[in-house]
N, C-alpha and C positions, 0 to 999 in steps of 0.2 A: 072433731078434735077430741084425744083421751084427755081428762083429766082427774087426777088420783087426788082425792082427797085423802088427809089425814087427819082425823080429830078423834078425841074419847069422848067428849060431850054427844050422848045420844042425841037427843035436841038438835043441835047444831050442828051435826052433821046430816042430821035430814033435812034440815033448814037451806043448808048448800046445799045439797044433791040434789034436792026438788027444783031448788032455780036452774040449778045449771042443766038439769034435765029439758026444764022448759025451755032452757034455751037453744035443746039440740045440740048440750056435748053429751061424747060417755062416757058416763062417770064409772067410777073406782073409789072405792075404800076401803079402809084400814084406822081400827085402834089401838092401833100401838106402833112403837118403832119397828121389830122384827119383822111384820108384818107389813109393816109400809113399804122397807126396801124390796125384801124378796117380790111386791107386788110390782115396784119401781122395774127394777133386773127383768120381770117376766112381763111385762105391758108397755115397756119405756116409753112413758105418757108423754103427751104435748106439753102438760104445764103439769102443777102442784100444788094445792094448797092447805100450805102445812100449819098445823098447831104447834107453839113451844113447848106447851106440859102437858108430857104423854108416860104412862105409867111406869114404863121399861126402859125409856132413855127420852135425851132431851130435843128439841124440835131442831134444835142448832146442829146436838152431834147429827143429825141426818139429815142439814143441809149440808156439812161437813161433807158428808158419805157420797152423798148425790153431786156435790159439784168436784171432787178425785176423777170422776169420771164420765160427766155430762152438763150444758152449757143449758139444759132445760130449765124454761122460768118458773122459780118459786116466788108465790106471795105468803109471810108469815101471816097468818092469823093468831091473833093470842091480848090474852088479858095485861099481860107487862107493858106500861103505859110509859114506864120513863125513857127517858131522852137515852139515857147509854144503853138501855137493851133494844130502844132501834137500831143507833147507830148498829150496834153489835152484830144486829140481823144483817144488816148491810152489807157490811163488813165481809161476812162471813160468805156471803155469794146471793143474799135473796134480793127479788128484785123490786120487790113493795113489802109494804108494812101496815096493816089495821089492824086495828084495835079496839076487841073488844068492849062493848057490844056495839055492833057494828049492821049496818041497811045491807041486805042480803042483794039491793039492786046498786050499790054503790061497790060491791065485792065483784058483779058481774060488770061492771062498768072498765075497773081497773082490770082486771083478767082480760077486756077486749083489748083496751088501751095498750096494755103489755105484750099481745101476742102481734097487732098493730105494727109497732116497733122493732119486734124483733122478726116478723117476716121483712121486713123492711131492709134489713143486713143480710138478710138469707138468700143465695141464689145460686145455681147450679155450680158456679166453680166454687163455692164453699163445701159444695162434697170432697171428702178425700178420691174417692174414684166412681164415675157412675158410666154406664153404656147401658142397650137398652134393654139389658134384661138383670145389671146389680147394680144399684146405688149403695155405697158406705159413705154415712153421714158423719163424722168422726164427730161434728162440735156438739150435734145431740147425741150422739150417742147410739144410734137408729141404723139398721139395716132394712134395705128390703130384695128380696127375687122374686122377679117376676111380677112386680108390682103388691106384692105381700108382703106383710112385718115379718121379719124372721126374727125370733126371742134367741137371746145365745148370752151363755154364763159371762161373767164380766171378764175370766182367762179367754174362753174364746174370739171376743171384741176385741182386746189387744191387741191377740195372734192376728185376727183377719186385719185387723187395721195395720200392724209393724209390718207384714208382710206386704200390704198394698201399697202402704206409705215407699215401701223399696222394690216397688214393682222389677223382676227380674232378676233381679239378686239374690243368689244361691246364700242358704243358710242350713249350718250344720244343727240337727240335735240340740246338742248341745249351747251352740248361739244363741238359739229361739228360746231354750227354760233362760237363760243367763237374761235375756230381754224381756221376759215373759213374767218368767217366775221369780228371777233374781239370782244372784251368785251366790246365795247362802242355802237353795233349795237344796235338799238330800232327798228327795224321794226318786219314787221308779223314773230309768230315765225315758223309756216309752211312755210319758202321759203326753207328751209331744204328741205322740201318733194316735193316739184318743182323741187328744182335740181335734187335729187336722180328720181324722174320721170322722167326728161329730160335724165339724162346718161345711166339708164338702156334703156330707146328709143334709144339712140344713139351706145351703147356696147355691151350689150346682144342679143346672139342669139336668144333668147325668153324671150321680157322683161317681159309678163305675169309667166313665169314661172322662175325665175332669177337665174343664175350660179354663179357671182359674187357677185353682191351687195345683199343681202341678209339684209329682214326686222326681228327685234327679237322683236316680240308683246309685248306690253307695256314696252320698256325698247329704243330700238334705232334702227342703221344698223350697219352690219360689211362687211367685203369684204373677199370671200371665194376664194376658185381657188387653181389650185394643178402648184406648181412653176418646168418651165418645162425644 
């Protein structure tokens, strides 16, 4: 299991790393916000656990950021002891809360407790589409082919997901930035066909000859696949 820690505290972030090492997850880190997400987007880790006070931004806005568009458990770690900046954490999408100064085996206890749980809700028809060579995870956030993570920008996740969500359904250009990107985009209108370039590189067995994503000349793409 990945899991991305995020703290600025040198200390305490080897303090976690070393346990959760022992415990045979892999870990990931990051001090600062910038660097947390871009590692979140490029690793989309099993869990999280995140600091509040980080020198760049605050541990909330990138719980904010991480639950727009993944259901992955976060545990706040952090020094703010009162009752409304739990709730708040709460609130906000994380799924436990310690506090500072805190048993490094009572931090690895809750993280079992939490992943526990939430396999526990998880099961193969909670993918949006899977057979036996793609799974898209839509509620983590997670793709794989061929039993490998494939990393893909947060536009790209979208597109694979809108697409698979309306399996066979022709869509113009122009529908896909409008779902994609939004109805206020003005840029090139081929950045469509850059992504769709990029995921069939990224998903397809053979992105020259494509199983999936599939082009319908003079009209758009649609997303094929037999649901397994």
């Amino acid at each position: 299991m990945k899991i991305l820690i995020i703290e600025d505290e040198e200390y305490a972030l080897e303090v976690v790393k070393a346990y959760l090492d022992h415990e045979g997850y892999e870990t990931y880190t990051a001090q600062d916000g910038a660097t947390a997400l871009k590692l979140f987007f490029d690793i989309m880790p099993d869990f999280v656990v995140l600091d509040l006070m980080l020198p760049d931004m605050t541990g909330e806005e990138i719980c904010q950021e991480i639950r727009k568009v993944s259901e992955t458990p976060i545990l706040m770690l952090t020094a703010k002891s009162a009752l409304d900046d739990r709730i708040n954490g709460l609130e906000i999408g994380a799924d436990d809360y310690l506090v500072k100064p805190f048993s490094p085996r009572e931090l690895v206890t809750r993280i079992k407790t939490i992943m526990k749980r939430v396999s526990k809700h998880t099961s193969k028809t909670d993918y949006l589409y899977q057979d036996a060579y793609l799974i898209i995870d839509e509620k983590n956030h997670t793709v794989l082919s061929d039993n490998l993570s494939v990393s893909l920008t947060p536009n790209e996740f979208k597109l694979l997901a809108f697409l698979a969500r309306n399996k066979m359904q022709v869509f113009t250009r122009e529908q896909l930035i409008e779902h994609i990107l939004g109805v206020d985009y003005e840029g090139f209108d081929r950045t469509i066909d850059v992504h769709i370039k990029n995921l069939r590189k990224k998903i397809e067995p053979d992105p020259k000859n494509t199983q999936y994503i599939k082009t319908v000349f003079g009209v758009g793409y649609k997303f094929e696949g037999e649901q397994k």
